[in-house]
Every structure is written in structure tokens, then in C-alpha cells.
KOLGU-4560 file (N, C-alpha, C; in nm, 3 decimals, padded with zeros to 5 digits):
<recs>
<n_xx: -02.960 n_yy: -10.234 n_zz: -20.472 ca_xx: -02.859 ca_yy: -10.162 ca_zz: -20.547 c_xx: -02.921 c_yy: -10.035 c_zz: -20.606 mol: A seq: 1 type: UNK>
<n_xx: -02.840 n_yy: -09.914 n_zz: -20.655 ca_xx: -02.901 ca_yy: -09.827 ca_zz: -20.676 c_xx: -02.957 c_yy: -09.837 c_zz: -20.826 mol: A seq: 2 type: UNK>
<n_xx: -03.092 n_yy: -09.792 n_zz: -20.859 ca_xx: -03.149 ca_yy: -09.842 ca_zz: -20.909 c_xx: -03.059 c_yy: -09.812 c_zz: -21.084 mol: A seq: 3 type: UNK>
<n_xx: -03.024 n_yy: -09.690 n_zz: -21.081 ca_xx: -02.951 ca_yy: -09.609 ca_zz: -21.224 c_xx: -02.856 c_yy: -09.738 c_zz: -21.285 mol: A seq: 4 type: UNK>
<n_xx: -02.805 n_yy: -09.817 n_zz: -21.216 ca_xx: -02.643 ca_yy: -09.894 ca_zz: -21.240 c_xx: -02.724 c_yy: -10.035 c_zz: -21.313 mol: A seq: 5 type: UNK>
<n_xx: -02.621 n_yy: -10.055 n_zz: -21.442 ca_xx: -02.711 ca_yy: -10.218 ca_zz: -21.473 c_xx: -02.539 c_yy: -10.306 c_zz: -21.462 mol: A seq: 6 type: UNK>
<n_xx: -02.588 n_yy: -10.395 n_zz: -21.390 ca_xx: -02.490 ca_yy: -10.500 ca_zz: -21.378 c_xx: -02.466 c_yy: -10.593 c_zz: -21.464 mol: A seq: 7 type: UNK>
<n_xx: -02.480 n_yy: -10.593 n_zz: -21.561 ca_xx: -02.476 ca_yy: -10.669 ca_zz: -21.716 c_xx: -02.367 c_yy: -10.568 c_zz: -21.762 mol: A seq: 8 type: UNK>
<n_xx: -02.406 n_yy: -10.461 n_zz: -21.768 ca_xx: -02.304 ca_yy: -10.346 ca_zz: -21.814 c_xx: -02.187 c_yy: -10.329 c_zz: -21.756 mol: A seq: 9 type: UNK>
<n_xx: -02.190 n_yy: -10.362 n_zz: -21.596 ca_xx: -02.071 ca_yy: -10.353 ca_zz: -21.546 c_xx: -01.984 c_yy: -10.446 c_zz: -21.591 mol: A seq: 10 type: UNK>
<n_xx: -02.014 n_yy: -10.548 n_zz: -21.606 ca_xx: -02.011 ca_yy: -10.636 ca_zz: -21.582 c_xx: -01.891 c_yy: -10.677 c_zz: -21.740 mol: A seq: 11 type: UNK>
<n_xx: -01.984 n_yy: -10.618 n_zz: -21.837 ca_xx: -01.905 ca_yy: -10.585 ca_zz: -21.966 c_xx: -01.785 c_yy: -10.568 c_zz: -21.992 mol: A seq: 12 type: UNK>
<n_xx: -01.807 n_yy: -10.445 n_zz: -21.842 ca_xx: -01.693 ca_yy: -10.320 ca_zz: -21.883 c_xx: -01.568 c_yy: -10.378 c_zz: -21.804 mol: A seq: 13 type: UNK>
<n_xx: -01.618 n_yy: -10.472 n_zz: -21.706 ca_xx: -01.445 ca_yy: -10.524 ca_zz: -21.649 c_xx: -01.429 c_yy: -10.641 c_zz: -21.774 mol: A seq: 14 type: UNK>
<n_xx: -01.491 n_yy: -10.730 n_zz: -21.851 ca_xx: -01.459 ca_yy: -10.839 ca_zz: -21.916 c_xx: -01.370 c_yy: -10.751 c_zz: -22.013 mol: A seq: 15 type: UNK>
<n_xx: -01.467 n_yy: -10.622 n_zz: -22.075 ca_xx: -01.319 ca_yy: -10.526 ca_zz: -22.189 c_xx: -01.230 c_yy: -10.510 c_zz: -22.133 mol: A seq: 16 type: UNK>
<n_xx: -01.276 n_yy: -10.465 n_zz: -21.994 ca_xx: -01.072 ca_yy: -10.390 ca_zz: -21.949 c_xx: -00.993 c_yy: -10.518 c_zz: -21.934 mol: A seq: 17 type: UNK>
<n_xx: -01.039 n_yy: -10.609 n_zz: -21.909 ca_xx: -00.949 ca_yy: -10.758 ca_zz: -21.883 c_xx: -00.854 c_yy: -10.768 c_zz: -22.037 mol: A seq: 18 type: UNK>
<n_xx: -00.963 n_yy: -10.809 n_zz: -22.076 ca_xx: -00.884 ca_yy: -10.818 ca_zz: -22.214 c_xx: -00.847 c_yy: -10.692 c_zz: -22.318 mol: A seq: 19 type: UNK>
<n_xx: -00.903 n_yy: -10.594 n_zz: -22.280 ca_xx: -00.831 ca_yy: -10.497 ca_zz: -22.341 c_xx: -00.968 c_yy: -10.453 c_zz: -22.497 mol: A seq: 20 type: UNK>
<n_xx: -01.053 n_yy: -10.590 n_zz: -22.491 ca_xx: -01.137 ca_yy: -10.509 ca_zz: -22.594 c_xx: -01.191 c_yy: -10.373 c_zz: -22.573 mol: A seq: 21 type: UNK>
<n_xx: -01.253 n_yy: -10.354 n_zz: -22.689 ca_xx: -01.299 ca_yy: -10.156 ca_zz: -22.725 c_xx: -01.437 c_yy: -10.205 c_zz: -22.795 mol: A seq: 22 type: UNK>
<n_xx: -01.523 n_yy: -10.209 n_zz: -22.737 ca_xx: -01.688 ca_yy: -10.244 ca_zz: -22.836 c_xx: -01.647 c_yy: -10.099 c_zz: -22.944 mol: A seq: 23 type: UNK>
<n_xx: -01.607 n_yy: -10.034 n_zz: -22.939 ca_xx: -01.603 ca_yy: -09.891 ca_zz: -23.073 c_xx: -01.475 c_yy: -09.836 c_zz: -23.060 mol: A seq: 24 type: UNK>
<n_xx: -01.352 n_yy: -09.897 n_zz: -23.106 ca_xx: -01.262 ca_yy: -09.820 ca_zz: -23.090 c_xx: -01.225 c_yy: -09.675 c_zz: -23.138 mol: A seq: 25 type: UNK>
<n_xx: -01.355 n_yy: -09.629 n_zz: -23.270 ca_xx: -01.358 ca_yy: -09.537 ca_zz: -23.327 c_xx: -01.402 c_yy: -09.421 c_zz: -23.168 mol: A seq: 26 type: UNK>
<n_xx: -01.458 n_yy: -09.467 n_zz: -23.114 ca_xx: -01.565 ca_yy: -09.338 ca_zz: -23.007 c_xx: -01.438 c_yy: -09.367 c_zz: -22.889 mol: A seq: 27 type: UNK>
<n_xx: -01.405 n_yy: -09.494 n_zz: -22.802 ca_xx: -01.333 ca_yy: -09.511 ca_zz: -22.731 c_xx: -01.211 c_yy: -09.548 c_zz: -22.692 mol: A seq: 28 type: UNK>
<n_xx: -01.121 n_yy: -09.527 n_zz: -22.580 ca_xx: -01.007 ca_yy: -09.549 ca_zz: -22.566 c_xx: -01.025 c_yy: -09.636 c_zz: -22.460 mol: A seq: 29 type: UNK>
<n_xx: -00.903 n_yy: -09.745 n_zz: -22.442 ca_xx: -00.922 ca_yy: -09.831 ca_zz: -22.381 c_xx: -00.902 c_yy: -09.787 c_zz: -22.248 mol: A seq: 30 type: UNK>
<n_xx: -00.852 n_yy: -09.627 n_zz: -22.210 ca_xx: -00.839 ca_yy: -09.575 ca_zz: -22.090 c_xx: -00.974 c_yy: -09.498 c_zz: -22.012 mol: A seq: 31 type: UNK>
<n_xx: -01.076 n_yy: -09.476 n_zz: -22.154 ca_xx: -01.211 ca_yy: -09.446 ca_zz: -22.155 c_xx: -01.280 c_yy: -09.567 c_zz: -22.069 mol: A seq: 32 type: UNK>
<n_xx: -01.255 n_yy: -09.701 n_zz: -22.122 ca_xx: -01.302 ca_yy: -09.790 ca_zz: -22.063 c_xx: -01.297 c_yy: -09.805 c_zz: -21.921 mol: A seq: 33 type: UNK>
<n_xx: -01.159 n_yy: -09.794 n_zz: -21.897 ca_xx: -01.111 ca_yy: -09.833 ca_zz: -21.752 c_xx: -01.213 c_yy: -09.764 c_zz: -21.682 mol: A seq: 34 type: UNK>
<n_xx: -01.213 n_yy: -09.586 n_zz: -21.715 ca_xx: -01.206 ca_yy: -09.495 ca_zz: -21.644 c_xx: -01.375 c_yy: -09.541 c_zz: -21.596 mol: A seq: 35 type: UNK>
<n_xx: -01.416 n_yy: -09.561 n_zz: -21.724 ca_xx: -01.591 ca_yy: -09.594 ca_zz: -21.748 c_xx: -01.639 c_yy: -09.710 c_zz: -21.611 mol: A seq: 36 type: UNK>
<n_xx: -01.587 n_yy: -09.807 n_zz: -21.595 ca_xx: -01.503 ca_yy: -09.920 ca_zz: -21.507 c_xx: -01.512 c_yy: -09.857 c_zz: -21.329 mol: A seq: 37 type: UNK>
<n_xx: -01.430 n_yy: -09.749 n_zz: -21.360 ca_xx: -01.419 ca_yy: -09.687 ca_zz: -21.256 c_xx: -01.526 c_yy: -09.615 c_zz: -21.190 mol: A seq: 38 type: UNK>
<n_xx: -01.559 n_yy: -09.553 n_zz: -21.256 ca_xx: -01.685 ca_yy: -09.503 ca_zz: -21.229 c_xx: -01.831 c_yy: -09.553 c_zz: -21.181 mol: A seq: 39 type: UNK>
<n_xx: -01.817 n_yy: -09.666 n_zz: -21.259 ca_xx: -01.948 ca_yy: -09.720 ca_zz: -21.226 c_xx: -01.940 c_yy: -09.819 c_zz: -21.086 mol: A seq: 40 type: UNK>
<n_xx: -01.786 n_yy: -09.866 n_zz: -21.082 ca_xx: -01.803 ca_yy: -09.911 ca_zz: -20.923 c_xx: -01.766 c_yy: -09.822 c_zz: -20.830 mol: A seq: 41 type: UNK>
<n_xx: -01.729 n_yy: -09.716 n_zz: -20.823 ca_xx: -01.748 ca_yy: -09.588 ca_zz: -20.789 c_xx: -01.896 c_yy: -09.560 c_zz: -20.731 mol: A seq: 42 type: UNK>
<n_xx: -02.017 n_yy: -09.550 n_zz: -20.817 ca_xx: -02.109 ca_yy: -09.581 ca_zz: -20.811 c_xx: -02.191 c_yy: -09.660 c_zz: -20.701 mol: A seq: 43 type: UNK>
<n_xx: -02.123 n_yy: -09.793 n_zz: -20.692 ca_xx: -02.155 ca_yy: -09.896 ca_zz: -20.619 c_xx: -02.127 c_yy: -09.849 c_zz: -20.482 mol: A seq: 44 type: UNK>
<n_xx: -01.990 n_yy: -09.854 n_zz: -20.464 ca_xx: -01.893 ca_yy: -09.860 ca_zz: -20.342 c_xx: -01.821 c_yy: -09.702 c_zz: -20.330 mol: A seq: 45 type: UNK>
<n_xx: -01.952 n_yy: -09.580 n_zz: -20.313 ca_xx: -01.821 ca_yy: -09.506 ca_zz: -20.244 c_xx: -01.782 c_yy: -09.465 c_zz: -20.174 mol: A seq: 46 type: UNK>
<n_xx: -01.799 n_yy: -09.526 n_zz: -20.050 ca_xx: -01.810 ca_yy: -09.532 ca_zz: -19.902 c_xx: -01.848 c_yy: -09.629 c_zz: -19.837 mol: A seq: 47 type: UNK>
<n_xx: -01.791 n_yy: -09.653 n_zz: -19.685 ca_xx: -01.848 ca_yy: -09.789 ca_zz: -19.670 c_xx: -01.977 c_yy: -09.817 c_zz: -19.668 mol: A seq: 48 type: UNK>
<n_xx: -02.064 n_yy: -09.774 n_zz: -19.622 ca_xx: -02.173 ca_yy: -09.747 ca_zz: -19.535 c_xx: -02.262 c_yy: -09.789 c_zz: -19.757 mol: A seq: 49 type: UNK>
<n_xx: -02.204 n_yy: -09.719 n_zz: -19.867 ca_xx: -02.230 ca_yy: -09.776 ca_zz: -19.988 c_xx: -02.220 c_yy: -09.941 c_zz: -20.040 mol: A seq: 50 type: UNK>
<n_xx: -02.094 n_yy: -09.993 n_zz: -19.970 ca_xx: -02.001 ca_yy: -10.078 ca_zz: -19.953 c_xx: -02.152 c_yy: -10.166 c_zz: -19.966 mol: A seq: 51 type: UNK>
<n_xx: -02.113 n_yy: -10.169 n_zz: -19.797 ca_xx: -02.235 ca_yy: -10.232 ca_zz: -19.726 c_xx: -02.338 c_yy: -10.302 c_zz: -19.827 mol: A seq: 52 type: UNK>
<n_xx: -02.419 n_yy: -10.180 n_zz: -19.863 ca_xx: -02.554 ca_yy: -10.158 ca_zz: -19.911 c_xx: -02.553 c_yy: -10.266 c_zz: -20.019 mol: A seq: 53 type: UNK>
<n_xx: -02.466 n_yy: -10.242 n_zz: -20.097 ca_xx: -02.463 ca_yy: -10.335 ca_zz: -20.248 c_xx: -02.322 c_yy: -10.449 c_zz: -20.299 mol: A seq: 54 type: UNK>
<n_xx: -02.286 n_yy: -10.461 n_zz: -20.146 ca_xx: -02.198 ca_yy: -10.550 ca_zz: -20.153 c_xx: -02.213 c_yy: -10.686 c_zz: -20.260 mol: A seq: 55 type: UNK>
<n_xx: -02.339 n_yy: -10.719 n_zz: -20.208 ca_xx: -02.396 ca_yy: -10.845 ca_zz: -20.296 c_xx: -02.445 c_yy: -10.822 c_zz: -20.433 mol: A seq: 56 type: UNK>
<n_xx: -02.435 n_yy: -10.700 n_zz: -20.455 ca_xx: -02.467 ca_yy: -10.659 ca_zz: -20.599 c_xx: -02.275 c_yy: -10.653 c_zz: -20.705 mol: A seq: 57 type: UNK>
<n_xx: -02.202 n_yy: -10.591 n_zz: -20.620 ca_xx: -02.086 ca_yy: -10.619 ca_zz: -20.632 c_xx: -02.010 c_yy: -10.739 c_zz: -20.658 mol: A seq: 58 type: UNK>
<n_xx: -02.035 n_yy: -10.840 n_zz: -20.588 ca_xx: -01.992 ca_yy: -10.946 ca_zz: -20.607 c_xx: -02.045 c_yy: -11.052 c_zz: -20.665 mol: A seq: 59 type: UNK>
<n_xx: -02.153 n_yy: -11.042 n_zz: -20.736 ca_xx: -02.263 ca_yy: -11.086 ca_zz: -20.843 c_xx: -02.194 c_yy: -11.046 c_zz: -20.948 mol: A seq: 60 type: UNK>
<n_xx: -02.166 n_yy: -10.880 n_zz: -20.936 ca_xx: -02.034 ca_yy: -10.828 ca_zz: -21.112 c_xx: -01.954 c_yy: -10.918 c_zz: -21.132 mol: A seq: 61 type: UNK>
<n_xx: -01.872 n_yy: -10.955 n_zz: -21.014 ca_xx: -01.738 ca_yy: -11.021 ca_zz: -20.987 c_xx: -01.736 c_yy: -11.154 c_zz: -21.063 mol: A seq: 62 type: UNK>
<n_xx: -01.852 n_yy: -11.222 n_zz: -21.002 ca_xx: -01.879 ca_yy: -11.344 ca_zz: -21.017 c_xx: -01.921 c_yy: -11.381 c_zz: -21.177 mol: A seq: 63 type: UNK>
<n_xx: -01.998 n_yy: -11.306 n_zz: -21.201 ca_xx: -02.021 ca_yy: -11.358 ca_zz: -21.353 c_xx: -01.908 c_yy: -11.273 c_zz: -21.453 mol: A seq: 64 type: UNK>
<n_xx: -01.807 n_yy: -11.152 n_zz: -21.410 ca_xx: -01.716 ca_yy: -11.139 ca_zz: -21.508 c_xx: -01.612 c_yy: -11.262 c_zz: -21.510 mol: A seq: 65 type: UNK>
<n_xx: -01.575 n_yy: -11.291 n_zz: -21.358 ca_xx: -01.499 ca_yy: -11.415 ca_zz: -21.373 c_xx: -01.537 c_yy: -11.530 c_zz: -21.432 mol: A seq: 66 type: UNK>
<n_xx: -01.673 n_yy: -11.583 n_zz: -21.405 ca_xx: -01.700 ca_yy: -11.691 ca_zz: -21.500 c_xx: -01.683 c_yy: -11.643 c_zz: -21.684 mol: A seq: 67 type: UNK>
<n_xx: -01.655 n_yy: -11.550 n_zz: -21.693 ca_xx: -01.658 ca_yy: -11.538 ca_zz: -21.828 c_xx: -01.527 c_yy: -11.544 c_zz: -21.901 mol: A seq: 68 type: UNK>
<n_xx: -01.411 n_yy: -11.485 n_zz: -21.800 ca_xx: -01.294 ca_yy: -11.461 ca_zz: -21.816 c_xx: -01.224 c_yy: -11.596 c_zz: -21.755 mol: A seq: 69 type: UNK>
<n_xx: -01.243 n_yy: -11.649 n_zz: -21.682 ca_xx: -01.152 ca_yy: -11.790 ca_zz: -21.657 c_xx: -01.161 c_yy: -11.883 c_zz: -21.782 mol: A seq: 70 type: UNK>
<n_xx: -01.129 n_yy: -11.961 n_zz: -21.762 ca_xx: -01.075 ca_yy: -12.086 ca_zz: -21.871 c_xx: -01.193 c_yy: -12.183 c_zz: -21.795 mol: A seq: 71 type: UNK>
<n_xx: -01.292 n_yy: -12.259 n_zz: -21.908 ca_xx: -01.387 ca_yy: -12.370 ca_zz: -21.857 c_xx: -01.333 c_yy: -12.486 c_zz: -21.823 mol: A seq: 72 type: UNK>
</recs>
């Protein structure tokens, strides 16, 4: 994966947009978030041939935002 991106962080940033939290609502908007969201898998995936590369880094995000966000 490319080395700049931390997947803890991503990882964050879909659990806020899920639920809509704001770690600073004073600095951010929850459209800040998304966008933030966007970007960073942007990052990941922006092309296939990117796709590819860090697929498994991608779906490692996936995997532990969902375990966080489902019901135990």
C-alpha cells in the first residue's frame, strides 16, 4: 500500500461518516468528513491497475470498519 495512507485513519473516517460523528465539530463538517473519506480511498483506488495494487489493503479498511459498526 502506498506508504503516506494509515489505515487506522481510514478506517476512522468511514466509522464517522457511518454514524455521522465529527471528532471536532468546531474545525469540521460532517461533509469535510465524507469528502476527507473520499479522498483517502481515492488515494487507494484510483485506477484499476491502483485497485489491484492495494486491494487487500482496502478490504482490511472494510473489514475492521465493519466489525466496528455491526451489532456483536
Amino acid at each position: 500500500m502506498n506508504d503516506n495512507i494509515d489505515i487506522k485513519a481510514v478506517k476512522d473516517l468511514v466509522v464517522c461518516s457511518f454514524y455521522g460523528r465529527n471528532p471536532d465539530p468546531t474545525k469540521y463538517s460532517n461533509t469535510d468528513i465524507k469528502n476527507a473519506l473520499s479522498e483517502e480511498i481515492h488515494k487507494i483506488a484510483s485506477d484499476y491497475a491502483s485497485y489491484r495494487r492495494n486491494k487487500y489493503d482496502l478490504f482490511e479498511i472494510m473489514q475492521e470498519a465493519y466489525t466496528e459498526i455491526l451489532p456483536k
